[in-house]
C-alpha positions as CSV (number, residue, x, y, z in Angstrom):
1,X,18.1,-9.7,19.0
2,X,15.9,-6.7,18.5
3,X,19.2,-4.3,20.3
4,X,22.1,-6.3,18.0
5,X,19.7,-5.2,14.9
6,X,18.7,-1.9,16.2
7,X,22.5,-1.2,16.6
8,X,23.8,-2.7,13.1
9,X,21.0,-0.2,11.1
10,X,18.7,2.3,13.3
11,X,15.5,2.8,12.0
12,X,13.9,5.5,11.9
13,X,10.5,7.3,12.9
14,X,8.4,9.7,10.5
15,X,6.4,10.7,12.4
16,X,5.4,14.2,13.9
17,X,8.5,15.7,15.8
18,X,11.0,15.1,13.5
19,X,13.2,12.2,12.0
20,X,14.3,10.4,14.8
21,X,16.0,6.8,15.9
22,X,13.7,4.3,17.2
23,X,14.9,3.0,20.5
24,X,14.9,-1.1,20.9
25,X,12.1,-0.6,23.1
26,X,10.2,1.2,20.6
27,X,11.0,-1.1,17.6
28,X,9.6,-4.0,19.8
29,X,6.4,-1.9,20.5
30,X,5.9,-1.4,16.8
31,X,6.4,-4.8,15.4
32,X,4.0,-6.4,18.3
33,X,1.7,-3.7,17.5
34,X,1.7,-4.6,13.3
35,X,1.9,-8.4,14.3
36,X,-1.6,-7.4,16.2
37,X,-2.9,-5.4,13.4
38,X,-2.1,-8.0,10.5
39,X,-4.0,-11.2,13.2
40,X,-7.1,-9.2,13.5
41,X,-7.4,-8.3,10.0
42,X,-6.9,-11.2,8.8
43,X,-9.5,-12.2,11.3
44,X,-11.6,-9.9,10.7
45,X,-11.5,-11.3,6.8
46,X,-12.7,-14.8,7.4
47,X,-15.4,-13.4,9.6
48,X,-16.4,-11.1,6.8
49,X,-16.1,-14.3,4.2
50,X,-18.4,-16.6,6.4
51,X,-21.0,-13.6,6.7
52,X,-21.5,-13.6,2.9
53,X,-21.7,-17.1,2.8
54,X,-24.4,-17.1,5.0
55,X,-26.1,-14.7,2.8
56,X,-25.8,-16.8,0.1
57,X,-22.8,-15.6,-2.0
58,X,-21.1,-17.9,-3.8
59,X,-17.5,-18.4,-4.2
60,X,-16.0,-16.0,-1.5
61,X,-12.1,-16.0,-2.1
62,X,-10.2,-13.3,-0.3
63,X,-8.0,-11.1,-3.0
64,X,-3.9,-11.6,-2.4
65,X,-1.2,-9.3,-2.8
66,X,2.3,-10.3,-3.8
67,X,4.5,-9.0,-1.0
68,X,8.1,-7.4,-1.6
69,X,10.4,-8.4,1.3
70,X,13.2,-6.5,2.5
71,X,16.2,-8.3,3.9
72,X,19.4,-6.9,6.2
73,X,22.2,-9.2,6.9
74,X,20.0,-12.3,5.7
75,X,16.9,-11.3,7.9
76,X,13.9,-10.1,7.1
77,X,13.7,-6.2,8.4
78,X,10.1,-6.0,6.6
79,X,7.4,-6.6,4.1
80,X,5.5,-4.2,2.0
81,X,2.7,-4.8,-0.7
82,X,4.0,-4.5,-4.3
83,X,0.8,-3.0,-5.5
84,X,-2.7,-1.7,-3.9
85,X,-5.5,-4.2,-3.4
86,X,-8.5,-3.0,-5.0
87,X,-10.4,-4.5,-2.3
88,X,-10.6,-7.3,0.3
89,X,-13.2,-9.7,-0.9
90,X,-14.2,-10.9,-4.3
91,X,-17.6,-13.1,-4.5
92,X,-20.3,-13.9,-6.6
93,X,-24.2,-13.1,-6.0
94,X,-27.0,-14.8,-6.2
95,X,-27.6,-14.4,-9.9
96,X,-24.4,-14.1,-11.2
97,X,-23.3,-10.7,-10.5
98,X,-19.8,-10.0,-9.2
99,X,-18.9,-8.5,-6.0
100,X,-16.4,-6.6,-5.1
101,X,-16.2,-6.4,-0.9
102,X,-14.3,-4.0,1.4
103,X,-13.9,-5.1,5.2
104,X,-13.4,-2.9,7.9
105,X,-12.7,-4.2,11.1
106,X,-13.5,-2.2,14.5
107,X,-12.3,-3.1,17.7
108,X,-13.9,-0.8,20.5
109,X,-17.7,-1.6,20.1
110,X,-18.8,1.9,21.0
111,X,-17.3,4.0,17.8
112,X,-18.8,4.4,14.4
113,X,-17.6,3.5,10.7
114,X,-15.9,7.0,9.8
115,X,-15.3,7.5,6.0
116,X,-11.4,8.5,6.7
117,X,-11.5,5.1,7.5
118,X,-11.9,4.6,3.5
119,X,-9.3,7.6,2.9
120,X,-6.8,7.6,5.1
121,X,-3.4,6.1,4.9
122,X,-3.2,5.6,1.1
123,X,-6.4,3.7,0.8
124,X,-8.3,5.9,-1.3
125,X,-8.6,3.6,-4.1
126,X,-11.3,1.9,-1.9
127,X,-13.7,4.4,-2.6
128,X,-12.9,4.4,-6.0
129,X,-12.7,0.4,-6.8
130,X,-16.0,-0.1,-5.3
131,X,-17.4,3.0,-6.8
132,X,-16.1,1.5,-10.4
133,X,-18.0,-1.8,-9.4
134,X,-21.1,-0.6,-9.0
135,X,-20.6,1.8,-12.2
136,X,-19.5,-1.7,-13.8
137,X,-22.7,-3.3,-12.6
138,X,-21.7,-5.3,-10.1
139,X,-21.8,-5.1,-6.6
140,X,-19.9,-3.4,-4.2
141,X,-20.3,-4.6,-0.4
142,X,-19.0,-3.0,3.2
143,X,-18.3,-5.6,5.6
144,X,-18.3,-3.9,8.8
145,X,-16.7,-6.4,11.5
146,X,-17.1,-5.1,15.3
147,X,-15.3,-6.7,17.8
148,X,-14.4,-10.3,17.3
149,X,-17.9,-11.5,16.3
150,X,-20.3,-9.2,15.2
151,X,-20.6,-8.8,11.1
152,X,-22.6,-6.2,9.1
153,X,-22.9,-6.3,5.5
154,X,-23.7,-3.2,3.8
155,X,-24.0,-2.1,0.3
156,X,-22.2,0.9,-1.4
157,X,-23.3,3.4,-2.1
158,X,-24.3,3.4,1.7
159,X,-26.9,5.7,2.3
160,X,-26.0,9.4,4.2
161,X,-22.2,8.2,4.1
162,X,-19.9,10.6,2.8
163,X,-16.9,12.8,4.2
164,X,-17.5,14.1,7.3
165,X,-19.9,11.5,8.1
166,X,-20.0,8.5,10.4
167,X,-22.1,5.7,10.7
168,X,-23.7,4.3,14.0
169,X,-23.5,0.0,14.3
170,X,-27.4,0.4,14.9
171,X,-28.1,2.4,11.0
172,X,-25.8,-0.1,9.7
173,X,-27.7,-2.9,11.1
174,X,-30.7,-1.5,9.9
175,X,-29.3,-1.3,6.2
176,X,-29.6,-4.9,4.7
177,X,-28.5,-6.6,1.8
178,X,-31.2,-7.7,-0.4
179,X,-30.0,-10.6,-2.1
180,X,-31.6,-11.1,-5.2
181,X,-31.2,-7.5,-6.5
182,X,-28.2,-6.8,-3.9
183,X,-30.1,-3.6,-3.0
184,X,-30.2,-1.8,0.2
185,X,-33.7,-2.1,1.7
């Protein structure tokens, strides 16, 4: 009972206009709207996984997080990752190397991967843990996901991406993997 609980301990908003109490109605809207998000990542994930598998990387495992959950009044009021991922995807190339993959899923066909997609909402460290694989010599992959079918793979550093700057699906499309070397071509 979404009212019962929203009456025992009011949760509240932080977003723009002040610290205020979620109505039921709200709270509803918000935990459909994360139950969405968390399906069509995870979706977004196995299509991701089955794209490099097709490309010929070898043993594609997505990385796990250990979860803290918070409990009220013996239910669970909500979930929150106990440390940040350092990526999405962890595989192994053609040749041994390892890769280290991001996904990034995109449901309206018509935008473009934005870099504050990499920056925004804590997840900086994406930039960073694929920037320390390649460094590392490995590989670091973008798996762009658009829609619920379409997979491009792209490798970082991706060419004329950087702050400020977005990336049309037809330039990634155009940006392979090579295999062998895992180079751009």
């Amino acid at each position: 009972m979404i009212g019962k609980n929203a009456a025992e301990k009011p949760l509240r908003t932080k977003k723009k206009g002040g610290n205020r109490v979620l109505t039921p109605e709200e709270l509803f809207r918000l935990k459909l709207q994360g139950r969405a998000n968390k399906w069509n990542g995870d979706w977004a994930e196995e299509l991701a996984a089955e794209a490099l598998r097709r490309l010929g990387f070898q043993c594609v495992e997505p990385i796990q997080t250990g979860f803290q959950v918070v409990r009220s009044g013996g239910r669970i009021t909500g979930a929150f990752p106990m440390t940040k991922v350092s990526g999405d995807i962890k595989a192994i190339a053609p040749g041994g190397r390892s890769v280290h993959c991001e996904v990034k899923y995109q449901p309206d066909p018509y935008q473009n991967l934005r870099w504050s997609m990499f920056t925004r909402k804590r997840k900086s460290h994406q930039i960073k843990a694929l920037n320390d694989t390649v460094a590392a010599g490995g590989i670091g992959l973008v798996v762009w996901v658009r829609g619920y079918t379409e997979a491009c793979v792209l490798q970082w550093p991706i060419a004329g991406f950087c702050p400020g700057k977005g990336l049309s699906w037809e330039q990634a499309c155009s940006a392979t993997v090579e295999i062998g070397k895992g180079e751009n071509r």
